[in-house]
C-alpha positions as CSV (number, residue, x, y, z in Angstrom):
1,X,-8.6,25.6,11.2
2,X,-11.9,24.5,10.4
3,X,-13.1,20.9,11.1
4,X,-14.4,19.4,7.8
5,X,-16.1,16.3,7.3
6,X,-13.5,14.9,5.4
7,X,-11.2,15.5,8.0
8,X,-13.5,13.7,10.6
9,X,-14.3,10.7,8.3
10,X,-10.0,9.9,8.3
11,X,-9.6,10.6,11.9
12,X,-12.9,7.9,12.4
13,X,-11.7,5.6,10.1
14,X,-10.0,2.7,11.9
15,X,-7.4,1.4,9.3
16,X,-5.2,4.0,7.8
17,X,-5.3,5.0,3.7
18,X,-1.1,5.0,3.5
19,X,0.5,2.1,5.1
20,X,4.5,2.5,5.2
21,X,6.2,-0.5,3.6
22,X,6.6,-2.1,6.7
23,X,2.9,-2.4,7.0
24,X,2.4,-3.2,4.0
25,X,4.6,-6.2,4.4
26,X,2.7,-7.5,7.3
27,X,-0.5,-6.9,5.4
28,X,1.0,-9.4,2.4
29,X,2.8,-11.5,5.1
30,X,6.0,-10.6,3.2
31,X,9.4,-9.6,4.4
32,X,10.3,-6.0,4.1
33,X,13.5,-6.5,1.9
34,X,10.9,-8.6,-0.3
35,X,9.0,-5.7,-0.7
36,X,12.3,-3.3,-1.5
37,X,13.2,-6.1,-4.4
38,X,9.6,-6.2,-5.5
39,X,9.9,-2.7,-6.1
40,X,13.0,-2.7,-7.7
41,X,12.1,-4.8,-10.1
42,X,8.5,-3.0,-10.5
43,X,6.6,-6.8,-10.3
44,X,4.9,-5.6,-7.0
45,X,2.3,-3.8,-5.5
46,X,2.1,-0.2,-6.3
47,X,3.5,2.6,-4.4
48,X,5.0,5.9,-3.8
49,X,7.2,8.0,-2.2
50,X,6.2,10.9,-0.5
51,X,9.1,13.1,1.0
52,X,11.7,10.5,2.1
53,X,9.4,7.4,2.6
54,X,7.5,5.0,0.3
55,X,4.0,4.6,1.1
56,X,1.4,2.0,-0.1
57,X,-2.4,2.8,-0.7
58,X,-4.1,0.2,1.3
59,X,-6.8,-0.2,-2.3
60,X,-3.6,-0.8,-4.6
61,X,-2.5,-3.8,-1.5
62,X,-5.9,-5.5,-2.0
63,X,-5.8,-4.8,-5.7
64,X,-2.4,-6.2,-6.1
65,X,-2.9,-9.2,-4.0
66,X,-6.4,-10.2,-5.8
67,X,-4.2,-10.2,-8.8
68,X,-1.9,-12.4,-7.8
69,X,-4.3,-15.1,-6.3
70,X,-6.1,-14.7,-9.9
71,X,-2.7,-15.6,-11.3
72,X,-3.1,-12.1,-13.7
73,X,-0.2,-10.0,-12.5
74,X,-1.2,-7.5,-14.7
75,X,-1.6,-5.0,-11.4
76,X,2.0,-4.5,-10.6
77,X,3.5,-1.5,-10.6
């Protein structure tokens, strides 16, 4: 397989793009469950499931978080 620069550029970067919940929960200092029941309810941060597991794009974290501290809220998935 070919080695493209896109390819390189992820394997260089040094924080991933998909954080699994339980890193997105120590990114937002959060417990994991919170993060189930955020999700549940659809008042958290944004994610996805991909195959079995739920990811979190590490943009939608920050996004999400801004919002909160600007009291908006409005980013919640």
């Amino acid at each position: 397989m070919p080695d493209h620069p896109a390819s390189r550029e992820l394997a260089a970067s040094p924080e991933p793009e998909l954080l699994t919940i339980s890193e997105a929960a120590e990114l937002v200092r959060a417990p994991v469950a919170t993060l189930r029941y955020w999700r549940h309810l659809g008042i958290g941060p944004r994610s996805f499931r991909l195959g079995r597991r739920v990811l979190y794009r590490r943009d939608d974290l920050r996004t999400w978080i801004d919002s909160q501290h600007d009291g908006s809220g409005a980013a919640g998935a």
